[in-house]
PASEBA-1860 file (N, C-alpha, C; in nm, 3 decimals):
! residues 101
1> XXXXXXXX> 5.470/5.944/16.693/5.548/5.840/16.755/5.694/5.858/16.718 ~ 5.803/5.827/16.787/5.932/5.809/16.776/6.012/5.724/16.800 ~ 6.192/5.675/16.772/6.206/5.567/16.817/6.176/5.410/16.733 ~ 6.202/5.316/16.844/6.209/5.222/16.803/6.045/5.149/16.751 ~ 5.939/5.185/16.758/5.801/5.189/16.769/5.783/5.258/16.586 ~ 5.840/5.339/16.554/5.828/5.338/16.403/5.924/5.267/16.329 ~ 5.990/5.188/16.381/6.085/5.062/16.293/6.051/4.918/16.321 ~ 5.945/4.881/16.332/5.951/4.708/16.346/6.074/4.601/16.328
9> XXXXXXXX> 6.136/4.656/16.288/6.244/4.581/16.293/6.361/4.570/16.363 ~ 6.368/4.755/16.455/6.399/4.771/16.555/6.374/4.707/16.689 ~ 6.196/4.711/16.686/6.115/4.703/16.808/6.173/4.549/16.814 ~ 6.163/4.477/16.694/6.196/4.329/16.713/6.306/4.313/16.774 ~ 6.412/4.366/16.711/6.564/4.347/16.786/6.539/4.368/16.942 ~ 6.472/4.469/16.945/6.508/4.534/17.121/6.449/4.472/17.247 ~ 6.344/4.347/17.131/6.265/4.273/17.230/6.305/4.121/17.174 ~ 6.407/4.081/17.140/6.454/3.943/17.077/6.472/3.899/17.192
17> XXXXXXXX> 6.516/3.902/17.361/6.529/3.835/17.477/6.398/3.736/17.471 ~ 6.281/3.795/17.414/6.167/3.721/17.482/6.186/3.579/17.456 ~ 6.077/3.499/17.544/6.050/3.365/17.509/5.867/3.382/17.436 ~ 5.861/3.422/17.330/5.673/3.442/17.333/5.608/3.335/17.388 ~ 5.672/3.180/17.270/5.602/3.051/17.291/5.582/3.042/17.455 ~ 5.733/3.057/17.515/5.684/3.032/17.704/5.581/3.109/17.739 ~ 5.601/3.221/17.726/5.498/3.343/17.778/5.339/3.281/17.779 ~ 5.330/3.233/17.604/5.180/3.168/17.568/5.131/3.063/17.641
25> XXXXXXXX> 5.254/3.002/17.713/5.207/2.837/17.758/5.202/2.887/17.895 ~ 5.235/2.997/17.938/5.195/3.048/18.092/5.077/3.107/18.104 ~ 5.014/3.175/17.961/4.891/3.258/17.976/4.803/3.152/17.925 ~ 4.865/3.059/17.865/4.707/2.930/17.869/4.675/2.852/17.973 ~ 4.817/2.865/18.032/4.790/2.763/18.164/4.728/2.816/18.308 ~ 4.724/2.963/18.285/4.636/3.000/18.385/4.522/3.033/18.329 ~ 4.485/3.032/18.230/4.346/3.053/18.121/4.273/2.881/18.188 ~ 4.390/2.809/18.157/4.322/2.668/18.171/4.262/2.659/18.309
33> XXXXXXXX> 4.371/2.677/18.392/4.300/2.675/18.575/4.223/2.769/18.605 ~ 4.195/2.865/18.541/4.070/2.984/18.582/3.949/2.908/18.540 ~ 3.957/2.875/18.404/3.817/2.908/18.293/3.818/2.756/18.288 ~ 3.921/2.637/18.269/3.902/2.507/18.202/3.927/2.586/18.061 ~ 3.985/2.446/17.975/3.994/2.431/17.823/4.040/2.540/17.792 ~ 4.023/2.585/17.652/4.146/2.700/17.600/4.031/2.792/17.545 ~ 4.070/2.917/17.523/4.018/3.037/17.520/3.978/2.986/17.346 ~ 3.862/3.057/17.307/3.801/3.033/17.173/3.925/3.200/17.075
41> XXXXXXXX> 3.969/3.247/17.178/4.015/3.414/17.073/4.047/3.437/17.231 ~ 4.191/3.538/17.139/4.237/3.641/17.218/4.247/3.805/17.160 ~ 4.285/3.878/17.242/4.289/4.001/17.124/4.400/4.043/17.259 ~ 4.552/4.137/17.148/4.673/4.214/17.225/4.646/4.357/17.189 ~ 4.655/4.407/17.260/4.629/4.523/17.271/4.778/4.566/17.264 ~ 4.824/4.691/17.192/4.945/4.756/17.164/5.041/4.636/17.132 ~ 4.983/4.594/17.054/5.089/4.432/16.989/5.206/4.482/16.907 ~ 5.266/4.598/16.916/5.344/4.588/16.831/5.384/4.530/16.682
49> XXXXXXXX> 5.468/4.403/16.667/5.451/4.325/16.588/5.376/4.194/16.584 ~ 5.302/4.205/16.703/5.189/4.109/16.730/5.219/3.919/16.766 ~ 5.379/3.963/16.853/5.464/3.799/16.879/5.323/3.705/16.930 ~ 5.252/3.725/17.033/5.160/3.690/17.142/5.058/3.688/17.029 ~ 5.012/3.765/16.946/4.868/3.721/16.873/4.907/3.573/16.771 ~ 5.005/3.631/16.716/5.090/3.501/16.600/5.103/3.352/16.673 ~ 5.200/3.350/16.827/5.171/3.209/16.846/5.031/3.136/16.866 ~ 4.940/3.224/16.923/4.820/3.240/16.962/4.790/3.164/16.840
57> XXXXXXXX> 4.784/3.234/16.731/4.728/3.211/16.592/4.791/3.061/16.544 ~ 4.899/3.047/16.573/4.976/2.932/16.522/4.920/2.763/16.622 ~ 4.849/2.865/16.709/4.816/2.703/16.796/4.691/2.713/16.792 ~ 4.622/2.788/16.682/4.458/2.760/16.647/4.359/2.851/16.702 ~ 4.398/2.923/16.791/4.332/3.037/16.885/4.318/3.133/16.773 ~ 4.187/3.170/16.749/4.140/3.326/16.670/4.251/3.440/16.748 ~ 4.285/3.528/16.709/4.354/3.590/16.743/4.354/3.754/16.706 ~ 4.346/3.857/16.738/4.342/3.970/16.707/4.432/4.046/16.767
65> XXXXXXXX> 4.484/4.139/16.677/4.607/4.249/16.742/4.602/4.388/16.699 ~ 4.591/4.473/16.757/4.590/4.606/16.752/4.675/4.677/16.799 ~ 4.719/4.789/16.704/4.829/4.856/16.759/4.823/4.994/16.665 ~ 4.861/5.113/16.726/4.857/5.252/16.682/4.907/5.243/16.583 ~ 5.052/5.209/16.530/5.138/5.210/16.463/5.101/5.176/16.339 ~ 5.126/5.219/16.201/5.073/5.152/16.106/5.164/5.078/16.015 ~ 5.309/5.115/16.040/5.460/4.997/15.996/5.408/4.873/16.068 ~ 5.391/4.900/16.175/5.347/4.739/16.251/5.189/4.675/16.221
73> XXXXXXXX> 5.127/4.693/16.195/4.979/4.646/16.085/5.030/4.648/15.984 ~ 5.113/4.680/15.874/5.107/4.664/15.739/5.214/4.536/15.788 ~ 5.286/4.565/15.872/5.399/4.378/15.885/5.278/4.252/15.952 ~ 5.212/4.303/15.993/5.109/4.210/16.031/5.008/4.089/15.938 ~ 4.996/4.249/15.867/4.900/4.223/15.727/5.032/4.181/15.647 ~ 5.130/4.143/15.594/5.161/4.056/15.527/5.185/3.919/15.545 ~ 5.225/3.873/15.697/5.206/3.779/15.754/5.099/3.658/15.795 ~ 4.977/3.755/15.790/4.865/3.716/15.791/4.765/3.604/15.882
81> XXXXXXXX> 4.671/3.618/15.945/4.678/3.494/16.021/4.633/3.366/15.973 ~ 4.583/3.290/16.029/4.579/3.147/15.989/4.408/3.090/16.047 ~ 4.409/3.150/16.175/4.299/3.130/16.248/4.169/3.208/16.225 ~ 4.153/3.258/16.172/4.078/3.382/16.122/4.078/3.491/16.207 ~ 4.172/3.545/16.262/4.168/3.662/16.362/4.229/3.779/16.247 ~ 4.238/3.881/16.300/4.275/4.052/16.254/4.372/4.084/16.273 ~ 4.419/4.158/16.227/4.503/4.277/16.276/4.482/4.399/16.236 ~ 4.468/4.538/16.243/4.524/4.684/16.245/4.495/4.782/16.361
89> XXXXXXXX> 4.454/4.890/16.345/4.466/4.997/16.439/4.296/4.963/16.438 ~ 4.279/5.046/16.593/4.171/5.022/16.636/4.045/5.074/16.581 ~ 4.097/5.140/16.466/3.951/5.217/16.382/3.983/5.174/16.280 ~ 4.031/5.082/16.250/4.002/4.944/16.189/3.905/4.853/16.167 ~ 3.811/4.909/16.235/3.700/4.776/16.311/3.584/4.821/16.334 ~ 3.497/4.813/16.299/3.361/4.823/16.365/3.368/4.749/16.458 ~ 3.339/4.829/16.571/3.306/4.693/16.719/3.185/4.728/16.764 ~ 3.092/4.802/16.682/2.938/4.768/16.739/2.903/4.834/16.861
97> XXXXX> 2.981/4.928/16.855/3.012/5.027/17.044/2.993/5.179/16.991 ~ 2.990/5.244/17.060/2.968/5.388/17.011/3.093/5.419/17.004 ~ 3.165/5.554/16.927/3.270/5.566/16.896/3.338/5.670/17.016 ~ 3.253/5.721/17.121/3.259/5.778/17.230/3.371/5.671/17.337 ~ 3.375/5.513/17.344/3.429/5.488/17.417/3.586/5.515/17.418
END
């Protein structure tokens, strides 16, 4: 990897425009009109520093985040979640799947 993707603190700067919290209240609110009520867990795939798993986590949603990078899982893992969700790289995990997928 190269770039801003091995500096978390980079990746953060270069993505500070976002709104996460809005983002979250747009992906619950069509979670809500699809499914009803709120999702029990989410999981981000290439989470970077994992903005989207954290609010997730902060409004009670289990939450899981995965990402190649291992600067961005060890900032994860000090942060820690709240909800009982995860974070690291995807062989991280037993997921009970063959390792073929």
């Amino acid at each position: 990897m190269s770039g801003i993707y091995d500096e978390p603190w980079a990746y953060e700067l270069a993505c500070s425009f976002r709104d996460v919290p809005g983002e979250v209240d747009v992906l619950l609110g069509w979670y809500v009109e699809h499914y009803g009520g709120l999702p029990g867990s989410m999981l981000e795939l290439a989470a970077g520093p994992a903005k989207h798993a954290r609010e997730f986590d902060r409004r009670g949603i289990k939450a899981t985040a995965l990402d190649l990078n291992p600067a961005n899982v060890r900032l994860r893992g000090v942060q820690g979640p709240r909800s009982g969700g995860r974070a690291g790289r995807h062989d991280d995990f037993d997921w009970g799947a063959p390792s073929t997928w």
